[in-house]
ZATORDREN-145704 format. One record per residue: residue in one letter; x, y, z of N, C-alpha, C, O, CB in turn. Coordinates in steps of 0.05 Angstrom, whole numbers, plus 5000, padded with zeros to 4 digits. Each point is the difference from the previous one (the first is absolute). Last residue first. Glycine has a CB too. Example, Ala and Ser with C-alpha at 12.3 -4.5 7.8 and 13.67 -1.06 7.14 Angstrom:
BEGIN
S525749555142501650245001498550225014501050225004501449654953A498248985042498250245000501850245000502150005013494149775012
% end
This chain:
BEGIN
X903522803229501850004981499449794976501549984981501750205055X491849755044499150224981501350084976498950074979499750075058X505449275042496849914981499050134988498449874986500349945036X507850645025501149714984497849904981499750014975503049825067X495150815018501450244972501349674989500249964975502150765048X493849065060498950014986500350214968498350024982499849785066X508449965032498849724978497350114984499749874979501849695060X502351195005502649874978498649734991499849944976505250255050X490450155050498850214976501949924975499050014977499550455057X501249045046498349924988499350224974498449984982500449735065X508450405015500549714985497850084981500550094977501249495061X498251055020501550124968500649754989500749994976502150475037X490949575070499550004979501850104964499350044977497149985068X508449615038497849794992498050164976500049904977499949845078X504950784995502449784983498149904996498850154984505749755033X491650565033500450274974501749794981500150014975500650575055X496549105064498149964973501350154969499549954976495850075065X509650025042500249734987497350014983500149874979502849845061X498551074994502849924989499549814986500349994976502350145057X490950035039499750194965501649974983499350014976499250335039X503549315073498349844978498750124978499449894978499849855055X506750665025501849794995497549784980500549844982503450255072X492850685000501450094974502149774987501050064979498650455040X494549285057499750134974500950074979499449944977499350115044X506149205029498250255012498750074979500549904978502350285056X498048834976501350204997498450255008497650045007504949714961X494149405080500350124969502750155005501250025021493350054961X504049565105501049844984501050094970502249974989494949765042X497250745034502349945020501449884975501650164992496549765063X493350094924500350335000503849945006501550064982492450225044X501148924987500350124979502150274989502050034986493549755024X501049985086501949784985501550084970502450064996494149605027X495550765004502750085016501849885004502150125007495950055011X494249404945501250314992501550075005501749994983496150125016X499449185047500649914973502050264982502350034992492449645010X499950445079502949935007501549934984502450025003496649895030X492050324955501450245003503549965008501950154998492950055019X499049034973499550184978502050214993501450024980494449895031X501049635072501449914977501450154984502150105005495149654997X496550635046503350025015500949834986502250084991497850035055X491949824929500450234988502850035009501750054983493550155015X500449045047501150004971500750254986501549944982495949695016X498150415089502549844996501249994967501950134990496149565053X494650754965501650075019503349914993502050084989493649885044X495449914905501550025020501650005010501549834991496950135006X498150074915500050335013500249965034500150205015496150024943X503749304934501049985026499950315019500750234995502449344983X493249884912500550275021501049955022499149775002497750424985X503749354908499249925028500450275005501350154986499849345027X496849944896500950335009499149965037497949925011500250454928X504148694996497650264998501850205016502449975006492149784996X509649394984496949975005498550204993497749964993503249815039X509050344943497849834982496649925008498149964985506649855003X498951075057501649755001498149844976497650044994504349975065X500351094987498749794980500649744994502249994989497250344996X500250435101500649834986500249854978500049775007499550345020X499850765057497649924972502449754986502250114996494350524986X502649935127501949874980497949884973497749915003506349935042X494451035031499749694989501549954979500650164982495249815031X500550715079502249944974498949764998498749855015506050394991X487550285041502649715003502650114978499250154983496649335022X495551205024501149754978502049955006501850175001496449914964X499750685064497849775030500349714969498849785000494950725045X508850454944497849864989499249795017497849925006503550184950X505450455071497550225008498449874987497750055006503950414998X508149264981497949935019497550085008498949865017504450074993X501149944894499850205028498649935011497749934994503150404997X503248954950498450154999500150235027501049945022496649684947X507949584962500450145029497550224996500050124979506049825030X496549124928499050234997499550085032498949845014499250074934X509349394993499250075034498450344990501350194991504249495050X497149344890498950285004498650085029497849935010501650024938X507049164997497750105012499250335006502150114992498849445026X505149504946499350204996497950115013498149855001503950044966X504449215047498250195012498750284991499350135020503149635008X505949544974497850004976497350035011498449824999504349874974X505550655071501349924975497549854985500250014975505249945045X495850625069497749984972501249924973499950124978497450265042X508749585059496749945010498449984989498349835004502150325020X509749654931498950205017496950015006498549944982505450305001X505549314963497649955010499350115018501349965021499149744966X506950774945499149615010496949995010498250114988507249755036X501150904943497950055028499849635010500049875021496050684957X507049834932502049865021499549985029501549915017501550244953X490450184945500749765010502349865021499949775009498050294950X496850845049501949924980499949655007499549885021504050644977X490050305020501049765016501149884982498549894983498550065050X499651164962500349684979501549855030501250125017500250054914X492850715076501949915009499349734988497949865000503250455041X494050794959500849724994502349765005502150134999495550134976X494250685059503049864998500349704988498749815008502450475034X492750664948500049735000503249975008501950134994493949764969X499751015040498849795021499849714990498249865006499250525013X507450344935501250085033498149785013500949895020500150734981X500749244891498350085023500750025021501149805007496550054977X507249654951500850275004498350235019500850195013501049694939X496849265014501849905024500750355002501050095021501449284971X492350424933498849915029502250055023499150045023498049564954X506950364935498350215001497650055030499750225011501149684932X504149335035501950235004498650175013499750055024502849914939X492049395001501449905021502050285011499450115022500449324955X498250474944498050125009499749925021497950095007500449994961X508349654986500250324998497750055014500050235010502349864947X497649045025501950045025500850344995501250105019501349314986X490950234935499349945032502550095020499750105022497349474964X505450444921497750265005499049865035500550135021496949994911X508149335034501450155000498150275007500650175017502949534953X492949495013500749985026502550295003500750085022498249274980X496550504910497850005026501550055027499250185016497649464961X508350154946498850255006498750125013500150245007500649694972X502749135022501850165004499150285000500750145019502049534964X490349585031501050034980502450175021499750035024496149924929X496149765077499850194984502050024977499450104978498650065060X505149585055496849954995500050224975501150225001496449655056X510449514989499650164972497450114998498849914979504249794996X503150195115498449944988498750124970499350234996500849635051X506350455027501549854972497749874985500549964976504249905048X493350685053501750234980501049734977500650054977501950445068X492449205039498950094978501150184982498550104984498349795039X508849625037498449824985498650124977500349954976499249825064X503950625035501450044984498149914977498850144983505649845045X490250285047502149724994501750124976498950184988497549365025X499151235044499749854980501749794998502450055004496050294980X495450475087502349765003500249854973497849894996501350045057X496351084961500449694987502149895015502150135004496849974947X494350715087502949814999499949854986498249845004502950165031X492050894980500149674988503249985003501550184992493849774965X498250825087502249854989499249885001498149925014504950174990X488950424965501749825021503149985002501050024977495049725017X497451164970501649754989501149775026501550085017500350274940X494050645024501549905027499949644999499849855019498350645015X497949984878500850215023500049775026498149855004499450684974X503648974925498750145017500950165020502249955009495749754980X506449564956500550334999497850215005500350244993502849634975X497649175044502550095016501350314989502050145005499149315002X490650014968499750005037502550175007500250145021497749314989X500050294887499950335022499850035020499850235010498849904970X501748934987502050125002500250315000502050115010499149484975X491549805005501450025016502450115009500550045024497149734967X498750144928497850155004502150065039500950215008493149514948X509749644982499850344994498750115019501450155014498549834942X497449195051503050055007501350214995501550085017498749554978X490650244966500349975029502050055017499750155019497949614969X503750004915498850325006499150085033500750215010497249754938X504449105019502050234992499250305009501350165014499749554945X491949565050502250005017503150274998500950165016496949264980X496250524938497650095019502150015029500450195015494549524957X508849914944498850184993499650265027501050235002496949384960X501149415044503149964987499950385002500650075023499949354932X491250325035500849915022502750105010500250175017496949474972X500150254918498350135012500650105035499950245005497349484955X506249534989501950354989498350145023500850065022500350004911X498449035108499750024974501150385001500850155018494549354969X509249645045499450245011498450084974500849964978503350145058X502749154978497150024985498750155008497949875004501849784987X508950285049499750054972498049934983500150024975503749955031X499350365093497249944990500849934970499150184986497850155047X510949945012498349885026497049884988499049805011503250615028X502750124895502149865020497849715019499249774997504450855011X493450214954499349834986502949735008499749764993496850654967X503150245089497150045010499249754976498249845004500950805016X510249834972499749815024496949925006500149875021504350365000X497550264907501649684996499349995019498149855001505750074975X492850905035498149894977501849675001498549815006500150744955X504850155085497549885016499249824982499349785009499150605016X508450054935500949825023497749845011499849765001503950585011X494450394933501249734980501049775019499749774995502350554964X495350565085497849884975501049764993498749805007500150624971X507449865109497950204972498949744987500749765001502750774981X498949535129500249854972499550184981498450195004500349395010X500650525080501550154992500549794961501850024983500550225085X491849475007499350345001502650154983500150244998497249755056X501649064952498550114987500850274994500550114979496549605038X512549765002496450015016498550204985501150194989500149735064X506949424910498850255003497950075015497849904994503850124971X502848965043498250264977500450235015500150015025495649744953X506849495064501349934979498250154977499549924977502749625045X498350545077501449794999501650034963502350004993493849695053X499151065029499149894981503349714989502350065002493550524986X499350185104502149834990498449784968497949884999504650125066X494951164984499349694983502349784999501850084985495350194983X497750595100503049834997498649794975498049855002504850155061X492650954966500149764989502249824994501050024978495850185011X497550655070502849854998499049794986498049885007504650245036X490950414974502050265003502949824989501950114989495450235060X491049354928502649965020502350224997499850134979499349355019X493150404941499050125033502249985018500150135021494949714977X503749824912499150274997500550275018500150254999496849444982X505249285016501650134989499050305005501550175009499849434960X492949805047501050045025502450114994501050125019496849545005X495750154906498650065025502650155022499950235008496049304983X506349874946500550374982499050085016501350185010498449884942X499349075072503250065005499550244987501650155011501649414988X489750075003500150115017502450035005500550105022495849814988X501149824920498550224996499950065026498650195006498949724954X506849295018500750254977499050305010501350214997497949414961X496249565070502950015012501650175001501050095021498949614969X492350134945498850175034502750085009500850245000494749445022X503850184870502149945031498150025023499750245002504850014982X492750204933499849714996501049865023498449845010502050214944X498951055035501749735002498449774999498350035017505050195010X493950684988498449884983502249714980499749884979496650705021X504250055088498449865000499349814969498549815000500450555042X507850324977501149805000497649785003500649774995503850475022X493550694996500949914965501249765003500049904977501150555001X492549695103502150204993500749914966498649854988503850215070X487649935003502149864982502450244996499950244997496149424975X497250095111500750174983502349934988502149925011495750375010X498849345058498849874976501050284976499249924978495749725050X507850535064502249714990497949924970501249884982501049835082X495051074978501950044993501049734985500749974976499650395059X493049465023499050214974501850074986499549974976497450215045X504749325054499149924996499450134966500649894979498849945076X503350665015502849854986499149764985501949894988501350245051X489050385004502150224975502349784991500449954977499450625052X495249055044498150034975501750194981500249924976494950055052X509749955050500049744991498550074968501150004978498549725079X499050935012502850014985500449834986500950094978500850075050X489749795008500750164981502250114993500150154980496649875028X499549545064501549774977500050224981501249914981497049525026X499250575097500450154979501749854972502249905000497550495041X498649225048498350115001500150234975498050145002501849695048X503449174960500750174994498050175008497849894998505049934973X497349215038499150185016501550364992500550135020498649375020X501249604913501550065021500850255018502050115009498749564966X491950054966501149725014502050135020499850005024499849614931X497450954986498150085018500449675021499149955023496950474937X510449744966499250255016498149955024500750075022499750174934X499349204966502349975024500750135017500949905021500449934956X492350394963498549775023502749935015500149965024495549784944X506151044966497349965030499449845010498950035022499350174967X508749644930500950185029497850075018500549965024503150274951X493149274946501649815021502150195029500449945023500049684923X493750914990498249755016502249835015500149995025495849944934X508650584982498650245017498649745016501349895018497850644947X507348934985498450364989498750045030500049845018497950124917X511949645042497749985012498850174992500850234993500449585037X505949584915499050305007497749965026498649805000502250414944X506449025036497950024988498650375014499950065024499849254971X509250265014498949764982498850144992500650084977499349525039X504050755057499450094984498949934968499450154982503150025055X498249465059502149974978501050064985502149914990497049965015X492950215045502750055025502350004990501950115010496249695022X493349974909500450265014502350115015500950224998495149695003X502849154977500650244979500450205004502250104997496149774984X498249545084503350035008500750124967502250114998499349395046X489750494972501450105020502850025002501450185009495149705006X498749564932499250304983501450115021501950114990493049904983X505149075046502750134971498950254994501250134983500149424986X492950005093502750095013501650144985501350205006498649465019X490450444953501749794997501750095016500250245005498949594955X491150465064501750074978502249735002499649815015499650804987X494649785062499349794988500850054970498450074983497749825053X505450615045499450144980499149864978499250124980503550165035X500649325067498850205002498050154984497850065006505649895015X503649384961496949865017498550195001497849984990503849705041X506550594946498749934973497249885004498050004986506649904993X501850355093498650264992498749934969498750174988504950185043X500948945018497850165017498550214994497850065008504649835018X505249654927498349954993496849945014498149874993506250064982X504750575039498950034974497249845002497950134999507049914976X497750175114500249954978499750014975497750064994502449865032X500450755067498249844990501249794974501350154985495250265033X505250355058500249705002498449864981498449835007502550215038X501250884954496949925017500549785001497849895003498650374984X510950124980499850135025496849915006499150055022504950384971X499149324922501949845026499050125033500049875021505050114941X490650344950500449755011499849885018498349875013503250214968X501850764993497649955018499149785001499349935023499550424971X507249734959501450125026497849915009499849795013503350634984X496049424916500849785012500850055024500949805012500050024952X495950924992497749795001501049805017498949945021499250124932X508850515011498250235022497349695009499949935024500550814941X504549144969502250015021498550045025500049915023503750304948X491849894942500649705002502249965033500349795012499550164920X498951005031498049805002500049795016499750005024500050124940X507850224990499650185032497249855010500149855020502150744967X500049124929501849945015499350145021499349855018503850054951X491950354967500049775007502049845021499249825014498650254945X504350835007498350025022498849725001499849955024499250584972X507149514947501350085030497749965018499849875020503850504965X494649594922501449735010500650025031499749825017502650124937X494750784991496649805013502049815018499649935023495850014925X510450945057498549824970498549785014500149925024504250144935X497250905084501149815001499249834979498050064987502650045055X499250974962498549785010501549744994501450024981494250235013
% end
């Protein structure tokens, strides 16, 4: 069965079709149902869950003669998965849609991406970005990010592509020991038949996603869900899932892909990088 996130998403897709196909406005069908415009365009947004009441009257607005496919994806989408009990909404629909997609391209600028971090790594970078984080929290987040990361040893597993900046192999997060255990575990990932990895060296210069990190999640078509691009920016956590912009995106990549080293030419270059960081840290220990 699909996770709540997806099927809100199929939902919310499915609502704003019909929508469009009875001609009606957002804020025609809020007159209607004498409700707010912003509850409608939540719904369409996935902002906000629909329950059962709001899929029948829109239903019966736009003349559906059977809404009981709707009423189930409706029922499905309120059911909690384990990522529900995130603090994040944002958060909680990127593991949502991780759960459910077949392809995951990540370009990352200047960290390790989640799904492949260990413990101690997640932990500097999360107190990195938040340093008044309280433990508790601090803690809660860490383990979440764990928690995430059996996406890629589950039965029929997404590919995932890293695209990586050089950038993040020299960065100190954690210390020399820390970053030396991350980049073995980094290795260790790359050895999977369904990840590929590829470093963007610095002699690349300037290239399409040079300060652009982002994440392309590809779904089977038979869900009738969009692909979508997920973002994190100092404003907040963004989604993109149109058209146009996703070919962005994808041209960025393939840019990318064209440019990094090869695989095996970047397992190379991490394995140097982590025997720096394993000799500076037998230094400091000495």
């Amino acid at each position: 069965m699909a996770s709540p996130t997806l099927r809100q998403r199929q939902l919310a897709m499915r609502l704003r079709e019909l929508r469009h196909e009875s001609g009606l406005s957002i804020a025609e069908v809020a007159k209607q149902l004498l409700c707010s415009p912003a509850k409608i365009s939540r719904i369409e947004t996935t902002q906000r869950p629909a329950s059962l009441r709001d899929v029948r009257d829109l239903c019966g607005l736009y003349g559906v003669a059977d809404p009981s496919e709707l009423m189930e994806l409706a029922r499905e989408a309120r059911k909690p998965g384990w990522w529900q009990e995130s603090e994040n909404r944002l958060l909680r629909a990127l593991i949502g849609l991780e759960t459910e997609a077949i392809k995951i391209s990540q370009y990352d600028t200047t960290t390790i991406p989640g799904l492949v971090q260990t413990e101690e790594y997640a932990r500097a970078v999360i107190r990195g970005y938040l340093p008044r984080i309280d433990p508790e929290v601090l803690d809660h987040r860490v383990a979440t990010r764990m928690r995430r990361q059996q996406l890629l040893s589950k039965a029929n597993p997404p590919r995932y592509w890293i695209l990586l900046d050089e950038s993040a192999l020299h960065r100190h997060i954690g210390g020399a020991r820390v970053m030396a255990g991350q980049l073995g575990r980094l290795l260790e990932t790359a050895e999977q038949p369904h990840v590929t990895i590829q470093v963007i060296p610095y002699t690349v210069g300037a290239h399409m996603g040079l300060d652009t990190a982002f994440v392309l999640l590809e779904f089977d078509a038979d869900t009738g869900v969009k692909d979508t691009v997920y973002m994190e920016l100092p404003q907040g956590q963004f989604y993109e899932e149109r058209t146009g912009y996703i070919q962005r995106f994808i041209e960025i990549l393939d840019q990318l892909r064209a440019t990094a080293l090869s695989p095996h030419e970047s397992t190379n270059w991490i394995s140097s990088h982590k025997a720096r960081f394993e000799q500076q840290a037998a230094q400091e220990t000495g």
